[in-house]
C-alpha positions in Angstrom: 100.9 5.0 15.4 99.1 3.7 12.4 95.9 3.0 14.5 96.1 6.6 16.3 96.0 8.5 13.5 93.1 6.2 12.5 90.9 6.4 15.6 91.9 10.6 15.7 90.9 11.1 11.8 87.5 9.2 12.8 86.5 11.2 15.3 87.5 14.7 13.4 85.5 13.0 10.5 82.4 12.1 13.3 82.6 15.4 15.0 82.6 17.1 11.3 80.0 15.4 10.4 77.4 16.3 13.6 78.5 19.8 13.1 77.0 19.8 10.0 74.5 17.5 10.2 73.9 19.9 13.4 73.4 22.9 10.6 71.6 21.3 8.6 69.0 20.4 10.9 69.1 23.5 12.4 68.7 25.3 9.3 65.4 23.3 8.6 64.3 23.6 11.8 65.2 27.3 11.6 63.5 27.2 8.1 59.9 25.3 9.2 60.3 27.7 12.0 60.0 30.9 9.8 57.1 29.5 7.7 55.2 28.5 11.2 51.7 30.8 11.1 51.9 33.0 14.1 50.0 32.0 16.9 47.3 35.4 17.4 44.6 32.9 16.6 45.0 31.3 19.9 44.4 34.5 21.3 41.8 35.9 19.7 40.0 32.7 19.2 37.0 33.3 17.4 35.9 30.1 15.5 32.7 29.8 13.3 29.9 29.3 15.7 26.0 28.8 15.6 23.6 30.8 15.0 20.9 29.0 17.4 16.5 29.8 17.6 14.7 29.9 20.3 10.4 28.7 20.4 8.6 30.9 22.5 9.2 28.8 26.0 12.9 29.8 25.5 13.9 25.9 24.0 16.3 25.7 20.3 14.4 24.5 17.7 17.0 25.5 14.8 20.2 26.1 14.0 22.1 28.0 11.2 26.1 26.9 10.7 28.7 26.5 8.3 30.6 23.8 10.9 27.4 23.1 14.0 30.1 24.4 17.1 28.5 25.4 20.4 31.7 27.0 22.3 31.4 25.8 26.3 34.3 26.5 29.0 36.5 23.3 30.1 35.2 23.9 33.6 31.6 22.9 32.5 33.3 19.4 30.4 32.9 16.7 33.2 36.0 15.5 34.4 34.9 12.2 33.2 34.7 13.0 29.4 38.4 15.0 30.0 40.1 11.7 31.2 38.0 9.6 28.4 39.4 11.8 25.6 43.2 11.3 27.3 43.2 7.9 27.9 42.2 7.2 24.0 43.9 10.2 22.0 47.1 11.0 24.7 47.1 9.6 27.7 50.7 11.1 28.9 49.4 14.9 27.6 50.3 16.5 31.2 54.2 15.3 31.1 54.9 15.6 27.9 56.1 19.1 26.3 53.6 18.8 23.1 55.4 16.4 21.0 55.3 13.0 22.8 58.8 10.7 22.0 57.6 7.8 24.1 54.1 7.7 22.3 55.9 7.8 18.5 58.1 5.0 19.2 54.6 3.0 21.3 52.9 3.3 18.3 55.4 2.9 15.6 56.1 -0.4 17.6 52.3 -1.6 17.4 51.9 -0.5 14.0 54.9 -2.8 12.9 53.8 -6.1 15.1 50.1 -5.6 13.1 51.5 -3.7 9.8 48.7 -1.8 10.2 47.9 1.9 11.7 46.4 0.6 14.7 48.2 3.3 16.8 49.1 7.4 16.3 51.8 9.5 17.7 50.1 12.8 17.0 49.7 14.4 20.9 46.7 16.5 21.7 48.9 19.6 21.0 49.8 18.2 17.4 45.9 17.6 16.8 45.0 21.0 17.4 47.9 22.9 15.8 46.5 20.4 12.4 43.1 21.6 12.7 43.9 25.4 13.6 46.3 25.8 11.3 46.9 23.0 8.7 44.9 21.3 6.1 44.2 18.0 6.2 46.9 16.7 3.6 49.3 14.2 4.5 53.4 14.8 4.1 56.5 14.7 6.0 56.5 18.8 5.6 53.6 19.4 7.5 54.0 16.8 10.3 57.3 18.1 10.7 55.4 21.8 10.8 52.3 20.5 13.1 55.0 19.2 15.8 57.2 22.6 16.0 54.4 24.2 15.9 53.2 22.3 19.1 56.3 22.5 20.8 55.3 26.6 20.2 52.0 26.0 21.7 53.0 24.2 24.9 56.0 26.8 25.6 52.9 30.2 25.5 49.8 28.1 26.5 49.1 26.5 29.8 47.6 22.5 29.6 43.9 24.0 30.4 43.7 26.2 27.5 45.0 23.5 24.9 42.4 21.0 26.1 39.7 23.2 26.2 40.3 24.5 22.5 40.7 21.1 21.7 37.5 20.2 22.8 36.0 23.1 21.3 38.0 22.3 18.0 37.5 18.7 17.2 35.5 17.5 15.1 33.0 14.7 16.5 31.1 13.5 13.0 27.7 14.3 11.3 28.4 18.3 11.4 29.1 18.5 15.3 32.6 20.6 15.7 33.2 20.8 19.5 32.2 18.8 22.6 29.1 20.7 22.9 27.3 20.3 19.4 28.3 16.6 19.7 26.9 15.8 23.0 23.5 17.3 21.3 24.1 15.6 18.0 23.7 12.4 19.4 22.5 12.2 22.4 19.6 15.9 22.7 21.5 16.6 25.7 24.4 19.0 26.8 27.4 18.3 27.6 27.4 18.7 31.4 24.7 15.8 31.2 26.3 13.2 29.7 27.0 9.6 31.6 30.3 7.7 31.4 28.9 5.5 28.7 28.2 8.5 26.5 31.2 10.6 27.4 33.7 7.1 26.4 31.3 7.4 23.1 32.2 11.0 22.1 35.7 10.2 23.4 35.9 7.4 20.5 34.8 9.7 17.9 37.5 11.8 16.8 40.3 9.1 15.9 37.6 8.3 12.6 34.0 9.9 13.2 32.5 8.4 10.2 34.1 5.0 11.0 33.3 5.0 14.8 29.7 7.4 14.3 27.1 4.9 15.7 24.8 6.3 13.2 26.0 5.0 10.3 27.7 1.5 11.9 26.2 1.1 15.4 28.4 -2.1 16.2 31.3 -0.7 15.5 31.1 2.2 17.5 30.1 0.0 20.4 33.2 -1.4 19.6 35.1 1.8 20.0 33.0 2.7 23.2 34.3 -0.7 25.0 37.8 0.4 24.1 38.0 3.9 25.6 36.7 2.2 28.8 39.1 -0.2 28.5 41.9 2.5 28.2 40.0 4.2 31.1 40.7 1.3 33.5 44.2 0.9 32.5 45.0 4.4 32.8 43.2 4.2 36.7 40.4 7.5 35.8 37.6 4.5 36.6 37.2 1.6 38.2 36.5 -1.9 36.9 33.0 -2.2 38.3 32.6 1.7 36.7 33.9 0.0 33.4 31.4 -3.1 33.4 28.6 -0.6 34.8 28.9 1.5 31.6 29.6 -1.1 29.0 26.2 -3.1 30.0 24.3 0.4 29.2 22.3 -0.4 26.3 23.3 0.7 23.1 19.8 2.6 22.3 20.4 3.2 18.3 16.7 5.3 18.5 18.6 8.1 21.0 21.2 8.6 17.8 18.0 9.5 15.5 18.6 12.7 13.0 15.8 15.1 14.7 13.1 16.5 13.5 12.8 19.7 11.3 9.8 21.6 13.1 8.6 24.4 11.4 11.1 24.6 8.2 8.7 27.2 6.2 9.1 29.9 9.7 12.7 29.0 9.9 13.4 30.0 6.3 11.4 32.9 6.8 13.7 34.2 9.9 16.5 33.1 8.1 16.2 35.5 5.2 15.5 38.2 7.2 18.9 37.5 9.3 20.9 37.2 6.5 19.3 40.9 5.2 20.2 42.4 8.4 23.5 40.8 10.0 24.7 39.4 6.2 25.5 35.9 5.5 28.9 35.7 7.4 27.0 36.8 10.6 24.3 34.1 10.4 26.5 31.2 9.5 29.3 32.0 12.0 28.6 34.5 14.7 26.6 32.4 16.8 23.3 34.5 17.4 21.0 33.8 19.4 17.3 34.7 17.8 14.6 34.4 19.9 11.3 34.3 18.5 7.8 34.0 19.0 7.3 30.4 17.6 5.4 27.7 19.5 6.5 24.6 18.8 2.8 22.5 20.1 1.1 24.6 17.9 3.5 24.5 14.6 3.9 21.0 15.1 -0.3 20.5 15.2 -0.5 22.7 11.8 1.8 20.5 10.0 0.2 17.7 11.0 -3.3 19.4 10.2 -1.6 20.1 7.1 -0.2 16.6 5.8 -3.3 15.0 6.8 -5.3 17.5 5.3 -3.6 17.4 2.1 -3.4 13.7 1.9 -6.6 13.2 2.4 -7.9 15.6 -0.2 -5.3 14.4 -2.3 -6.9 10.7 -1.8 -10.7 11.9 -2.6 -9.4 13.2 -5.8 -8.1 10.5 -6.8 -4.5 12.2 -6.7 -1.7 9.0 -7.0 2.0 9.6 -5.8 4.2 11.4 -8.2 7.7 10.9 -9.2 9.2 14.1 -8.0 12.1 14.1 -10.7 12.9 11.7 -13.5 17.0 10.3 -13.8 19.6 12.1 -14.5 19.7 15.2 -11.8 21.4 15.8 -8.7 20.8 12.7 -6.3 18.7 14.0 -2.9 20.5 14.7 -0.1 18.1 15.0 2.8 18.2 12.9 5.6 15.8 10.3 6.7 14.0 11.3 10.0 11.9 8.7 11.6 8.0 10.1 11.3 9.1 12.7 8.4 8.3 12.8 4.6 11.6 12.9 2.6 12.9 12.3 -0.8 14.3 8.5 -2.0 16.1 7.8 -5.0 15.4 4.9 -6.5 19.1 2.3 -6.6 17.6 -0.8 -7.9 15.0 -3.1 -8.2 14.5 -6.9 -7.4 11.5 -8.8 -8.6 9.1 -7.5 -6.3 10.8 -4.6 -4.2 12.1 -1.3 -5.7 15.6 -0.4 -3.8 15.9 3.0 -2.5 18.7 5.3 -0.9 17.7 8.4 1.6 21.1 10.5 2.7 23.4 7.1 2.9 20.4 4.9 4.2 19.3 2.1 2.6 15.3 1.0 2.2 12.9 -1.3 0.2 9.2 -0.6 -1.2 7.3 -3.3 -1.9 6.0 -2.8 -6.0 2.3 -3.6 -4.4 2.7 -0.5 -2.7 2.9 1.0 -5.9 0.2 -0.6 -7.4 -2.1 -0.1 -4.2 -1.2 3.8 -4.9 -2.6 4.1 -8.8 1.0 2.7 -11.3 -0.1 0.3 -13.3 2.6 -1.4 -13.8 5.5 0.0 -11.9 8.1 -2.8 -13.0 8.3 -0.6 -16.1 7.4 3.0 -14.6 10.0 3.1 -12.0 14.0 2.9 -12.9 16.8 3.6 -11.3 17.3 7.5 -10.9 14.0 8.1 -10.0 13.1 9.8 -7.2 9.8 9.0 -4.5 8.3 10.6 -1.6 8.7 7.9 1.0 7.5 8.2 4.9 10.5 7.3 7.4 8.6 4.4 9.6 11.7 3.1 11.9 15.4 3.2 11.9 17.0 -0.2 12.0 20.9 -0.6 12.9 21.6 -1.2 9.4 18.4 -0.2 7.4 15.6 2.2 7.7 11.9 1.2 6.9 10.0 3.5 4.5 5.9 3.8 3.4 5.2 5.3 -0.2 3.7 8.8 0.7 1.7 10.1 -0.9 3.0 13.4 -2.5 -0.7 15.5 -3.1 -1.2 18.5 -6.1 -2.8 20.6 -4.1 -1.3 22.5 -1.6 -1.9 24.3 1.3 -0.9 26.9 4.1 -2.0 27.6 7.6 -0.7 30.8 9.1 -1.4 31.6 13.6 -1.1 35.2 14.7 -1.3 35.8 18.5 -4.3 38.8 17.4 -3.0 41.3 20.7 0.8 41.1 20.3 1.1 40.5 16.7 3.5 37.3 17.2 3.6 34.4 14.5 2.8 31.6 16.6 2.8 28.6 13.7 4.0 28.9 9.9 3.1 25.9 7.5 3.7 27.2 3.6 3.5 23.7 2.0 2.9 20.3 1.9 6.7 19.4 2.3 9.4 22.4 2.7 11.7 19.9 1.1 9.5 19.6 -2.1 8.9 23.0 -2.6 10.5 26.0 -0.3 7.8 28.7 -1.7 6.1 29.2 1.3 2.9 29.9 0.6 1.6 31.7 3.7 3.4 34.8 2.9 4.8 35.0 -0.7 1.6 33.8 -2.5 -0.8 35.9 -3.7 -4.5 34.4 -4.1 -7.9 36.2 -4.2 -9.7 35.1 -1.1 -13.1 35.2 -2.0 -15.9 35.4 0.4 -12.7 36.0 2.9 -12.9 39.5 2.2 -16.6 40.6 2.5 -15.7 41.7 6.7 -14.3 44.3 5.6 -17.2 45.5 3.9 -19.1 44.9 6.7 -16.9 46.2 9.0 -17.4 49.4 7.1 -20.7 49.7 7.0 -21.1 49.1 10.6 -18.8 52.1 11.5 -20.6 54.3 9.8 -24.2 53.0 11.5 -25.8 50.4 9.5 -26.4 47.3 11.8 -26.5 43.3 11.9 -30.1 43.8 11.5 -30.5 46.5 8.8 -32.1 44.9 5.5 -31.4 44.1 2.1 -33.0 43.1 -1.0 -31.2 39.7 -2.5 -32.2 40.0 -6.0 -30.9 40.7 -9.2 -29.0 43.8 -10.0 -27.0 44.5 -13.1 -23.8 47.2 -12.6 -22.4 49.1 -15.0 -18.8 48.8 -14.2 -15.4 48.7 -16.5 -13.9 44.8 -17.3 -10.1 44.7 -18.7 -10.4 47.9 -19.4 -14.0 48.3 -21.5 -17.7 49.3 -20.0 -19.7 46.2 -19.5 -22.4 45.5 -17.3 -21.9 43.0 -14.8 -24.8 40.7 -12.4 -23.7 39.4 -9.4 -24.7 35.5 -8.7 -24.7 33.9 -5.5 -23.2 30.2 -5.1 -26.2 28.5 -4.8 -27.9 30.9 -8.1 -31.0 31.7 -5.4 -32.1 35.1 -4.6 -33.9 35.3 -0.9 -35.9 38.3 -1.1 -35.3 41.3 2.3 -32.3 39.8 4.6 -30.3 40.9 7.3 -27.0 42.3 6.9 -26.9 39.4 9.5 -27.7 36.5 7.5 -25.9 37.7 4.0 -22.7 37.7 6.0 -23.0 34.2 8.2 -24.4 32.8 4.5 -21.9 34.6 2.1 -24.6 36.6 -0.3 -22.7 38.0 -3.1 -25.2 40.2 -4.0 -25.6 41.5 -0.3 -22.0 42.2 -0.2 -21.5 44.0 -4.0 -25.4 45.6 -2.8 -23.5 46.5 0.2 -20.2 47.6 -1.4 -22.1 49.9 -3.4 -23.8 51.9 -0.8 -20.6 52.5 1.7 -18.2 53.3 -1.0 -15.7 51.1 -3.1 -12.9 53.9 -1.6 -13.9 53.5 2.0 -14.1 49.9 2.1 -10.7 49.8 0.8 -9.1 52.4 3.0 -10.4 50.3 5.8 -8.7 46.9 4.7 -5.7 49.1 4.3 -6.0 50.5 8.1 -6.4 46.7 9.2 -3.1 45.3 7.7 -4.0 44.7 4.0 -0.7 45.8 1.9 -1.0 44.2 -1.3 -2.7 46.7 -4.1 -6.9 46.3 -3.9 -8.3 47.2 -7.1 -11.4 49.7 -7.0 -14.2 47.6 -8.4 -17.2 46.4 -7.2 -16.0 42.7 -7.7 -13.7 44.1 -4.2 -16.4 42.4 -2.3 -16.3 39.3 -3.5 -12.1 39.0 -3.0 -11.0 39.5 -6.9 -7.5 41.4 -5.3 -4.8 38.9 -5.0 -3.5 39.1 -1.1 -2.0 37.0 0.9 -2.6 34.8 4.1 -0.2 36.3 6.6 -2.5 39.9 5.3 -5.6 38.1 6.2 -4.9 36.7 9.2 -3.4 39.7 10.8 -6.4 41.6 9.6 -8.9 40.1 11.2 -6.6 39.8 14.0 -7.9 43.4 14.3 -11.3 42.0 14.6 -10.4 39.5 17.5 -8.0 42.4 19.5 -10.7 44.3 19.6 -9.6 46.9 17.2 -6.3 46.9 18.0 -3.6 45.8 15.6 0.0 44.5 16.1 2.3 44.5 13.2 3.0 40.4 13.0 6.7 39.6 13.9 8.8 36.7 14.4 11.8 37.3 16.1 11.5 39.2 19.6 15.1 39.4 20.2 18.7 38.7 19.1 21.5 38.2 20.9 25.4 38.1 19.7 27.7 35.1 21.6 28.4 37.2 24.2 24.6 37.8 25.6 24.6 41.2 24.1 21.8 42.8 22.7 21.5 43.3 19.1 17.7 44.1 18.8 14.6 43.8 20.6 10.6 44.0 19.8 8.4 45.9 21.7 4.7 45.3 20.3 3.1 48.5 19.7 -1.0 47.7 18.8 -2.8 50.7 17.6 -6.3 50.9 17.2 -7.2 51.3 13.7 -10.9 49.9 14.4 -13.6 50.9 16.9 -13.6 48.6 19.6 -17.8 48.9 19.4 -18.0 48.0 15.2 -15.1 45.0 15.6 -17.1 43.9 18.5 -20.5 44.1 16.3 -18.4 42.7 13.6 -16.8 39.5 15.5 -20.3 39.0 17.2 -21.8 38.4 13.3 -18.7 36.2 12.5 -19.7 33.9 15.2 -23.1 33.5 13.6 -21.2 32.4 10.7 -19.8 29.1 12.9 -23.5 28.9 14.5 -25.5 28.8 11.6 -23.4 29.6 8.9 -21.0 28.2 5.9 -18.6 27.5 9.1 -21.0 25.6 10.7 -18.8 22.4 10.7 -16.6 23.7 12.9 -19.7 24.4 15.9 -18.2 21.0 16.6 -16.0 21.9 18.4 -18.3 23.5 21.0 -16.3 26.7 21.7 -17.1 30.1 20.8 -15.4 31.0 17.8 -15.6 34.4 14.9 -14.9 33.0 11.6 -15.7 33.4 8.0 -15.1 30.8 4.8 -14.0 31.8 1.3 -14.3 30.1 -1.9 -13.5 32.3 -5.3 -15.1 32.0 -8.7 -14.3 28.2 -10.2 -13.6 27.4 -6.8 -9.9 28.1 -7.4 -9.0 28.7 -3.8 -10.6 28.0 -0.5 -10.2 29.8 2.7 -11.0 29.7 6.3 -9.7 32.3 9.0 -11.4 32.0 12.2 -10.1 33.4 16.0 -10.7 33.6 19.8 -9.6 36.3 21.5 -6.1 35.3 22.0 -5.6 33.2 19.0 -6.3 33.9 14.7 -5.5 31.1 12.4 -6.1 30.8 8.9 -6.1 28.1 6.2 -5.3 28.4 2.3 -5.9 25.1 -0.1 -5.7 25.1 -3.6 -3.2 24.4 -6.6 -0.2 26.2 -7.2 -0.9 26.6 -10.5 -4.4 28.0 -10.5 -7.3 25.9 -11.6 -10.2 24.2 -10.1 -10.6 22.4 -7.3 -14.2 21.1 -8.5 -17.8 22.0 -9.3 -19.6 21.9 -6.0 -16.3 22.3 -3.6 -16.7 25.0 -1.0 -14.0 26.2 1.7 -16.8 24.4 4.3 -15.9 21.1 2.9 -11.7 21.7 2.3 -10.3 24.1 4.3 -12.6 23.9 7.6 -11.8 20.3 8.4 -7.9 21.5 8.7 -8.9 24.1 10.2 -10.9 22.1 13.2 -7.9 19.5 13.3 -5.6 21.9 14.3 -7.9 24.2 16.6 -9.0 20.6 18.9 -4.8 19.3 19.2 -4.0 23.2 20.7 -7.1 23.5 22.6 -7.8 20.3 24.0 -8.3 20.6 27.7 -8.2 24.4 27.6 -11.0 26.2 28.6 -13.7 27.8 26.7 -12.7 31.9 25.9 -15.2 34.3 24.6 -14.8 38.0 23.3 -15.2 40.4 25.9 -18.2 43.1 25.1 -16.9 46.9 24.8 -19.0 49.4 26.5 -20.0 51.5 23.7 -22.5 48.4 22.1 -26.0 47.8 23.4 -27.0 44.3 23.5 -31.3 43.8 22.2 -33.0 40.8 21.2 -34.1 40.8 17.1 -36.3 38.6 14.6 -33.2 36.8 12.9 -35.2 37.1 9.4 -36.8 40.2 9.7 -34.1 42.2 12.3 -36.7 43.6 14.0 -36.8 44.3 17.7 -38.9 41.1 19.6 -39.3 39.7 22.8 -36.5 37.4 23.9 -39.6 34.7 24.1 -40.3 35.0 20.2 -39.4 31.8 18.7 -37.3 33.7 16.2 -35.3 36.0 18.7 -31.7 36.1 18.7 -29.6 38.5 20.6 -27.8 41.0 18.7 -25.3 44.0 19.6 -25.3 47.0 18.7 -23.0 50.2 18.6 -24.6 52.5 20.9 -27.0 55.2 19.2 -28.0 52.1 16.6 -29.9 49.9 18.6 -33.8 49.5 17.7 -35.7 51.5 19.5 -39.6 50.0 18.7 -40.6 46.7 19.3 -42.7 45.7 17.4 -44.8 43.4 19.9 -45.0 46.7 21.8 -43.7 44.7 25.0 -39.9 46.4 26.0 -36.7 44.4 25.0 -35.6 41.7 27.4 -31.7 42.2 27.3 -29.0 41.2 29.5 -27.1 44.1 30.8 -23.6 44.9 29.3 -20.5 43.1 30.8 
């Protein structure tokens, strides 16, 4: 009797218990429940995305983001990559109801035979719930949270949807959220492209992307890679010949390469203009897509014009590298691209190497480089802290290879305007964007010397004076105001020589200053002005004679777009850089539509360009007649030869170059723009226009063409030794000869 009551109180006591234990659980449950975030975001599912830019040819060349995601549908994920990621992460995801029993007790069972975590339960479900909804922390409360909240998930969303916001989701290493960004990120390819070896990469990444990013341990990662294939077979998606097919693909460290930034000064410039008009929030996470008038053979041919350029100058100036910050500030943070200039800090030395760290890579300099490059005695010069300019040579699986660079004082910019259209074709502001981000090509503001004087002969051939009217080079004395107080002021030309009666002709291909200020004088300070203004000059111009020498600060995107003018014929387009913008849905935020107006006679920027040519032919250009194309240029060098220019066009192309120092001061007594700023010019006109076909400026119909003496301008026989052809607007052409035999001109095209 004894024993019955015994067995009876222990199951009231049992059944008492479960009740309440029942409760209690509930109650949590039903508590966790209540706190669970509500699941809209799965409906609405807007994540950050980015903002993407297009070249000109319609290809990305940069990308804006706060997290790199590129959303993509899961019918456009190969089926391949879909098994991959189930075999490794949850390879029972279609039976299970989001939170997996068998796969918890699997890999509590491995984790105890290794005492390791070699295995997790979390289901696909689980890790998207955690990344949509939870932070990263680890505790019992939000495991127990991250699985009802899956069990949620699986009960209002079918098996599709979850894996295709997982794969959207995830995040795959090195900035890359979703399957899309990381099929790009390391391997320049989408995501519909990828092989079986690549796919059972990706597939290994999100377990531990730093730990398995073949980046940063290569071995490892093809480690990873032979497990998901592994897991592959065993689950049947492949077969074993499939498996042994895709492990011998050759782990090519090279494809995983950071790639290169193309054209960071434009980029930057596009960028603040998006973040003016869409704000920052819409830049960094609505995913636009900006397309703009870029071209990436010619940017890339102007920085290398550029860096060579620089270096070079920086070399016959005797220019050593320079330490771009002593110790003690922020360590640099750019990465090391193979081919690029970046910025090392110094880690160490050994007894003949100095050890330096780029963005997590590792690299040696010899000291002799140092020595080779002007340090005396860099054993002493360089400590740890320091930071170099290095050049990325070759990427290693566990090092990279660096070269000194470099880093020059003087600096430089090259800006190229389609002339017709008014699109920025290449952008260079600097040396290195990541040394300095003022970009020079359009925030600088630097007198342009001789660069200025078309515009005063523009002007005085619109209102009839000619290539071949004369004027005296000689001495003349002006009295003018200086800072404010009378003065008189004499012109001098570069060389200090005064040639007597010239051509309007030779004082521009030449660069007479006291042509041009002689020149100036006679049209009107006013009119020349108001005609620099009408061609795309913004900055102020101040009214003084010293005009036609360039003393008015401009800059080089004003410059080139203005004798853009010149080269269109008279027409000018307002320069842009983005033609359109699209939001993530294709929609159409904004569009440009080029509008030239004609602000010039077609007949005097004709006459005009014709004279520039000269300038290349027998001119202060002249180096550039190397090139053996017909080209309408003009050099500029200002007082102290502070700055050098040279902008020079065909008809469907204007580029211009800017050298100097940042801080203004000499670049020496006898330099001219003919000896700095051509040479980059020519380097970067023969890469774009190799193999392309010679393109000359098509004559109006309003200009008479009639062979001149080039000294004297006066109407000769095309036989005279000293005949040149010259065009004029029609109503100025010379109407004597002076051999009293008639002018032997071609007829107008």
């Amino acid at each position: 009797m004894l024993e019955i009551l015994r067995r009876h109180l222990l199951i009231w006591a049992v059944l008492i218990v479960s009740v309440v234990g029942t409760g209690i659980l509930g109650g949590v449950v039903a508590a966790y429940m209540h706190d669970l975030p509500p699941l809209d975001i799965l409906e609405d599912y807007e994540p950050s995305l980015v903002t993407t830019l297009y070249d000109d040819q319609g290809k990305p060349f940069a990308t804006f983001y706060e997290q790199r995601r590129i959303l993509v549908p899961l019918a456009e994920i190969p089926q391949m990559l879909q098994e991959a990621i189930i075999a490794v992460e949850d390879s029972r995801f279609y039976e299970h109801f989001g939170v997996d029993p068998v796969g918890i007790l699997r890999a509590m069972w491995a984790n105890l035979k290794c005492l390791c975590r070699a295995e997790g339960g979390s289901t696909i479900t689980q890790q998207l719930a955690k990344v949509l909804f939870f932070t990263p922390e680890k505790s019992l409360s939000r495991k127990v949270k991250e699985a009802l909240l899956a069990l949620k998930i699986e009960r209002t969303h079918s098996k599709k949807k979850i894996v295709e916001l997982y794969f959207n989701q995830i995040y795959f290493g090195h900035g890359a959220y979703g399957i899309e960004a990381a099929a790009q990120t390391y391997f320049k390819k989408s995501v519909g492209a990828l092989n079986l070896a690549e796919a059972a990469m990706l597939a290994g990444l999100p377990r531990a992307p730093n730990s398995y990013s073949p980046i940063l341990d290569p071995e490892r990662a093809r480690k990873r890679r032979h497990h998901v294939l592994q897991r592959m077979l065993q689950e049947q998606f492949i077969t074993a010949e499939q498996a042994e097919a895709a492990t011998a693909i050759p782990f090519d460290t090279a494809a995983f390469a950071q790639a290169k930034n193309v054209g960071s000064y434009f980029v930057e410039y596009v960028r603040q203009y998006l973040e003016e008009k869409y704000g920052t929030y819409g830049v960094y996470h609505r995913g636009l897509k900006v397309y703009t008038t870029l071209n990436l053979a010619m940017q890339e041919a102007a920085e290398q014009a550029i860096k060579r350029g620089l270096v070079e100058l920086g070399k016959q100036q005797g220019h050593q590298p320079k330490l771009v910050s002593r110790r003690g500030g922020t360590p640099a943070r750019n990465q090391a691209v193979v081919g690029e200039t970046a910025e090392a800090t110094v880690t160490g030395r050994t007894a003949d190497r100095v050890n330096v760290e780029i963005g997590g890579d590792q690299a040696e300099i010899p000291l002799a480089e140092f020595k080779e490059l002007g340090f005396t005695n860099p054993e002493e010069a360089i400590k740890a802290g320091d930071r170099v300019f290095v050049r990325v040579l070759k990427r290693d699986e566990k090092r990279i290879r660096v070269t000194l660079a470099t880093a020059p004082e003087l600096e430089g910019a090259l800006l190229v305007l389609d002339p017709r259209q008014g699109g920025i074709k290449a952008m260079v502001g600097g040396y290195d964007f990541q040394q300095s981000k003022f970009n020079r090509a359009v925030q600088a503001k630097r007198q342009p010397g001789s660069a200025f004087k078309p515009f005063v002969y523009a002007t005085a051939f619109d209102i009839g004076l000619t290539p071949a009217t004369t004027f005296e080079d000689s001495p003349v004395t002006f009295h003018t105001t200086i800072n404010g107080k009378p003065a008189d002021w004499s012109p001098e030309n570069f060389d200090k020589q005064f040639r007597g009666a010239i051509t309007l002709r030779q004082g521009l291909e030449h660069s007479i200053n006291v042509v041009a200020v002689k020149l100036l004088e006679q049209v009107g300070v006013h009119r020349v002005i108001r005609t620099a203004q009408r061609l795309g000059i913004k900055s102020q111009l101040r009214p003084e004679y010293g005009l036609a020498l360039g003393v008015s600060e401009v800059s080089l995107l004003e410059m080139v777009s203005a004798y853009g003018v010149f080269a269109a014929g008279g027409y000018r387009a307002e320069p842009y850089a983005i033609k359109r913008v699209l939001d993530n849905k294709g929609g159409i935020l904004e569009e440009w539509f080029p509008d030239p107006q004609l602000v010039l006679r077609p007949e005097t920027a004709f006459v005009l360009t014709h004279v520039l040519k000269g300038v290349v032919e027998r001119g202060t250009g002249k180096r550039a007649k190397a090139l053996e194309r017909p080209f309408a240029a003009k050099t500029g060098t200002t007082d102290f030869s502070t700055d050098v220019w040279f902008i020079g066009s065909t008809p469907s192309l204007v580029a211009g170059v800017w050298i100097g120092y940042d801080t203004k001061r000499s670049l020496g007594p006898t330099v001219t723009s003919g000896l700095l700023a051509v040479p980059i010019w020519m380097d970067f006109m023969r890469a774009i226009l190799h193999g392309e076909p010679p393109e000359d400026f098509p004559v109006p119909t309003g200009v008479v063409p009639s062979y001149v003496n080039y000294d004297s301008g006066a109407p000769v026989s095309r036989d005279d030794p000293g005949a040149i052809l010259e065009y004029f607007v029609r109503g100025t052409e010379p109407r004597v000869v002076t051999s009293h035999q008639p002018v032997m001109a071609p007829p107008v095209q």
